[in-house]
C-alpha positions as CSV (number, residue, x, y, z in Angstrom):
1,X,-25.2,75.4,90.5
2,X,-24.1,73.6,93.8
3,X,-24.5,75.5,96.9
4,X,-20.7,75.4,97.8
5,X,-20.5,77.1,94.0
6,X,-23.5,79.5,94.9
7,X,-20.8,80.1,98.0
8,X,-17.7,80.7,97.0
9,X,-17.8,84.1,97.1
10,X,-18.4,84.3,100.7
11,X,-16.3,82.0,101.6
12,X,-12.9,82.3,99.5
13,X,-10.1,80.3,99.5
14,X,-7.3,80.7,102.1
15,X,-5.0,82.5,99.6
16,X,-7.8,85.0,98.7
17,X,-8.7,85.7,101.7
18,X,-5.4,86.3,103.2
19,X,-4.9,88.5,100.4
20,X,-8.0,90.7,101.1
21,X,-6.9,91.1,104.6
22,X,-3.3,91.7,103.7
23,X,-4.5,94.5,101.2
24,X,-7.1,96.1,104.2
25,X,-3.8,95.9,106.5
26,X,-2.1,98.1,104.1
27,X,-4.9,100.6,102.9
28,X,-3.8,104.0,104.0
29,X,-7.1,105.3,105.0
30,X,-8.3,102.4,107.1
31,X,-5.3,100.0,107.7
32,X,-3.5,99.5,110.6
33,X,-0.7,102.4,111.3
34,X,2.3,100.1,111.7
35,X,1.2,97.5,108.6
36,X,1.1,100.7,106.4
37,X,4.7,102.0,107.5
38,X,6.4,99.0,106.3
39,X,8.9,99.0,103.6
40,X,10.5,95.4,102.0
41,X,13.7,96.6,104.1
42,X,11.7,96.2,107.2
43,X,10.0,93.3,106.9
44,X,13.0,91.4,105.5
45,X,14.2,91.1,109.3
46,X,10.8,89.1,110.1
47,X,10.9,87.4,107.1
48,X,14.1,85.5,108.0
49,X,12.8,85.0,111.4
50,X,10.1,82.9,109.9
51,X,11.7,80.7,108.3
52,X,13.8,79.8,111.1
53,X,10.8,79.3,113.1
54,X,9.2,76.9,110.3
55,X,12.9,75.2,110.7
56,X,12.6,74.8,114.3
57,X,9.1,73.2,114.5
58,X,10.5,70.8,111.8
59,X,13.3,70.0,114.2
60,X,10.8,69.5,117.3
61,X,8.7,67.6,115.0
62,X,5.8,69.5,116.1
63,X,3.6,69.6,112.8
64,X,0.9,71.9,114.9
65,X,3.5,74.2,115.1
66,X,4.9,74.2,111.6
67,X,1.3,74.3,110.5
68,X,0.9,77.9,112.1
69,X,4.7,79.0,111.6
70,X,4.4,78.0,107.9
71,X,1.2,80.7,107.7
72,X,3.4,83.2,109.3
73,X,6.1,82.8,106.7
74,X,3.4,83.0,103.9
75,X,2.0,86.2,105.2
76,X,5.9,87.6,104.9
77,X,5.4,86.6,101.1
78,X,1.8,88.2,101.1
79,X,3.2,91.0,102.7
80,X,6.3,91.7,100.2
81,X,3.7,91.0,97.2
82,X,1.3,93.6,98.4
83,X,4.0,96.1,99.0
84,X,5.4,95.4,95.4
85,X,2.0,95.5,94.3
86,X,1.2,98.7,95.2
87,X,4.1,100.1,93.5
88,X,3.0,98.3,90.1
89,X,6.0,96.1,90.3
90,X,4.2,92.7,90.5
91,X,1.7,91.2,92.8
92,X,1.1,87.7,94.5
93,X,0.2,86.0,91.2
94,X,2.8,86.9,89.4
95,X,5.1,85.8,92.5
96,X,2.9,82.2,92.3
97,X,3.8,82.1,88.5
98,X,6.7,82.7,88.3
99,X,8.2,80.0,90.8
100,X,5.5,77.6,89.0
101,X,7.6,78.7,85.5
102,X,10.7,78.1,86.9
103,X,9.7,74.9,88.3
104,X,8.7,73.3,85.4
105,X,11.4,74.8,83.0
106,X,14.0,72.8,85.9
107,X,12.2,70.1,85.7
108,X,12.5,69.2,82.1
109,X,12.3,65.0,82.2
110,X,8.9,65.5,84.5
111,X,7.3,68.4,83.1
112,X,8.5,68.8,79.3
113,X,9.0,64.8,78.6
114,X,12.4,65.4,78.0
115,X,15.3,62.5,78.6
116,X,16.7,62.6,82.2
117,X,20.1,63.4,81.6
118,X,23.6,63.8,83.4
119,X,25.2,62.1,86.7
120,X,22.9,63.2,89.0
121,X,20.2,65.4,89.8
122,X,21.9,68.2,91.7
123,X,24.7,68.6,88.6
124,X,22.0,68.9,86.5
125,X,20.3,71.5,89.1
126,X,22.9,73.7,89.3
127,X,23.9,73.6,85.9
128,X,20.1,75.1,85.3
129,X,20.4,77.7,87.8
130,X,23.9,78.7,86.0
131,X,22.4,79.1,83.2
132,X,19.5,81.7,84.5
133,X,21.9,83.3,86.2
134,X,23.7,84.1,83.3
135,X,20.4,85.2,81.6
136,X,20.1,87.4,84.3
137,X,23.8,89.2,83.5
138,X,25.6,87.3,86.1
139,X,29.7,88.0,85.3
140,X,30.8,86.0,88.3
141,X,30.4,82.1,89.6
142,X,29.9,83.4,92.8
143,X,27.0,85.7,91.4
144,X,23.5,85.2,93.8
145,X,24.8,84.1,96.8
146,X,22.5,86.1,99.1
147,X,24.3,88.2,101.5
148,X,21.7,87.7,103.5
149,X,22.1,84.2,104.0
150,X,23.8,82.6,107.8
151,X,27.9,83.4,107.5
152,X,28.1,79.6,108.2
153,X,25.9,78.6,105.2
154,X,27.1,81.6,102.7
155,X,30.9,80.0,103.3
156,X,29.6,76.9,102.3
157,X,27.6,78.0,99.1
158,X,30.3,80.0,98.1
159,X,33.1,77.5,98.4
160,X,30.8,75.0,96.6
161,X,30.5,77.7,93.8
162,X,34.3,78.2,93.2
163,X,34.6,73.9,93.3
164,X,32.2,74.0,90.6
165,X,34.8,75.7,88.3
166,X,37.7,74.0,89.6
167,X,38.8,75.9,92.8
168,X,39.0,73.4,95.5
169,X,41.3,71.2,97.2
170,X,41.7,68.0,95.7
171,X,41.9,65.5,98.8
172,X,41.5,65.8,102.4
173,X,44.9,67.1,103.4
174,X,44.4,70.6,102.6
175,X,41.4,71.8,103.9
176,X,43.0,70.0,107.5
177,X,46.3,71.6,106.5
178,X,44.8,75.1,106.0
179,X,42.7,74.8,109.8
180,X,46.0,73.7,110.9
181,X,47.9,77.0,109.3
182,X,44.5,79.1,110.4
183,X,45.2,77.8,114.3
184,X,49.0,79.3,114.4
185,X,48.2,82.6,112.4
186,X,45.4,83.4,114.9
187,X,47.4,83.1,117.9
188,X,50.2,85.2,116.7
189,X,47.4,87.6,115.6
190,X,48.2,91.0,117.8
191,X,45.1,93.7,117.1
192,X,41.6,93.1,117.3
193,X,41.6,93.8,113.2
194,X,44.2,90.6,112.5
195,X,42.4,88.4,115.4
196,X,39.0,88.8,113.3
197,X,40.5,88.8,110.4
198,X,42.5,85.4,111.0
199,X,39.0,84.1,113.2
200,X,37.1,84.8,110.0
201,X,39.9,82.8,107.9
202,X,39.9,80.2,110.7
203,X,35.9,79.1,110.5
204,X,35.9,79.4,106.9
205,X,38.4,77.0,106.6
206,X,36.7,74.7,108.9
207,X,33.8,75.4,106.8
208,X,35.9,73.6,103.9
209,X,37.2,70.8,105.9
210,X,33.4,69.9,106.8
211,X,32.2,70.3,103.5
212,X,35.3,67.5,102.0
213,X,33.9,65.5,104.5
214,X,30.5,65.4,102.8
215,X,29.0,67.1,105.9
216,X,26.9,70.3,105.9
217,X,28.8,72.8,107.7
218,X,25.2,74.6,108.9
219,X,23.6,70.7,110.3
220,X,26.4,69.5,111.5
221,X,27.0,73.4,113.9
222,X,23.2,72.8,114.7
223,X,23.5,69.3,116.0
224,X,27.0,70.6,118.1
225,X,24.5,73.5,119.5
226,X,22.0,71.4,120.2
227,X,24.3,68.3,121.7
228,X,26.1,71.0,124.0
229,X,23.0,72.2,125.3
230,X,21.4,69.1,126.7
231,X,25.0,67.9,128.3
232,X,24.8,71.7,130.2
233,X,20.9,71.6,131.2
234,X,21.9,68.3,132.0
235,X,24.8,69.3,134.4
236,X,22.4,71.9,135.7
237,X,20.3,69.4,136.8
238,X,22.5,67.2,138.8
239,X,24.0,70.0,140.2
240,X,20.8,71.9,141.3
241,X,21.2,75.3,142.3
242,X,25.2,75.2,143.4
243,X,26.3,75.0,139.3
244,X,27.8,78.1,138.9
245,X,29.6,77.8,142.6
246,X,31.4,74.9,141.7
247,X,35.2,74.9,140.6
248,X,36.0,74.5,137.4
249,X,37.4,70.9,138.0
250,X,33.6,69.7,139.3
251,X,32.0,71.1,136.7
252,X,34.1,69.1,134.2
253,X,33.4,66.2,136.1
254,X,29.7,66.7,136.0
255,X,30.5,67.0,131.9
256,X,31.9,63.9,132.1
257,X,29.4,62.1,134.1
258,X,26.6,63.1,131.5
259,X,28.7,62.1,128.5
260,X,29.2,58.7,130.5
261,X,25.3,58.6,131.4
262,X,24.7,59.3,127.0
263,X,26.6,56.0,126.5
């Protein structure tokens, strides 16, 4: 027997290690006060955090960072396994397993040597996800779109689910139309109920008219974000500390000057 073999058991692989700690975290005797108190509805907050953090190093490109943000959004996975654990639901195996099953049971033509079949890979994607769904009970094509998910990206998903069986415009016009339509019902809203109500039907609508255009609704608000913020910093900067002084009129020529400076 090697002595890395001879080893192992002092030195265990990240996974089982992380699970040891996560299960010391949680003992009730002599874990920590706060890991013990947790429930899934608590840590579902942090959960999503992660994963917009792993998101943002990925934007930064800052693979250091996505090295140690990826670890924290593992430990949300550790930490939801343990906690299903201990109510004899399932553990982090069965978790590991069961996304390994699916995997290979989407992946027919790489895993199962079957032909690779159909237009494209995402029909055939979402045709196998319609059909676990409806092993799963589901009664609507709108069934498992997480509520949880951004409003801007749930608009999308769910408008993409409805075009899937037919309910979508069939050329550019009408998602432009309905913005359009959208525009002139919000402005003759009166009470705060029909202004959110029409604001709602006014972004979900540009929601459509992004998505005809073959542009993720979610990237595409990202990119604006981001865009707007460097023009401002950058307005900031050239304006030193007199910024929010200025009129109105010299702060849109500063916003002109840095989309000038861009080109």
């Amino acid at each position: 027997m090697s002595p890395a073999a001879e080893d192992s058991s002092a030195n265990p692989s990240g996974i089982a290690r992380l699970l040891t700690v996560m299960a010391r975290l949680r003992d009730p005797q002599i874990g920590c006060e706060w890991d013990v108190a947790q429930t899934f509805s608590t840590i579902a907050p942090y959960t999503i955090e992660e994963a917009y953090e792993v998101a943002d190093a990925i934007a930064r490109e800052d693979l250091h960072a996505l090295r140690e943000e990826l670890g924290d959004l593992l430990l949300q996975v550790v930490f939801h396994a343990r906690m299903a654990e201990e109510l004899g639901a399932f553990d982090f195996d069965a978790v590991a397993q069961g996304i390994s099953d699916k995997m290979t049971t989407r992946h027919p033509h790489i895993f199962g040597g079957a032909e690779q079949e159909g237009p494209s890979r995402e029909e055939r994607w979402e045709a196998q996800k319609a059909a676990e769904r409806a092993t799963k009970g589901a009664e609507s094509a709108l069934d498992g779109v997480a509520l949880a998910l951004p409003a801007l990206m749930r608009a999308e998903k769910l408008q993409k689910r409805a075009a899937r069986v037919g309910f979508d415009w069939p050329d550019l016009e009408g998602p432009r139309a309905k913005v359009i339509e959208e525009l002139d019902e919000l402005a003759s809203a009166e009470t705060e109920a029909e202004k959110l109500d029409e604001a709602g039907d006014l972004l979900f609508a540009a929601v459509n008219v992004a998505r005809s255009h073959g542009v993720a609704p979610e990237e595409a608000l990202r990119h604006a974000n981001a865009k707007f913020e460097g023009r401002f910093r950058a307005m900031e900067a050239l304006a030193g500390n007199t910024f929010a002084a200025l009129s109105l009129d010299a702060q849109e020529a500063l916003w002109r000057q840095v989309k000038t400076a861009e080109r």
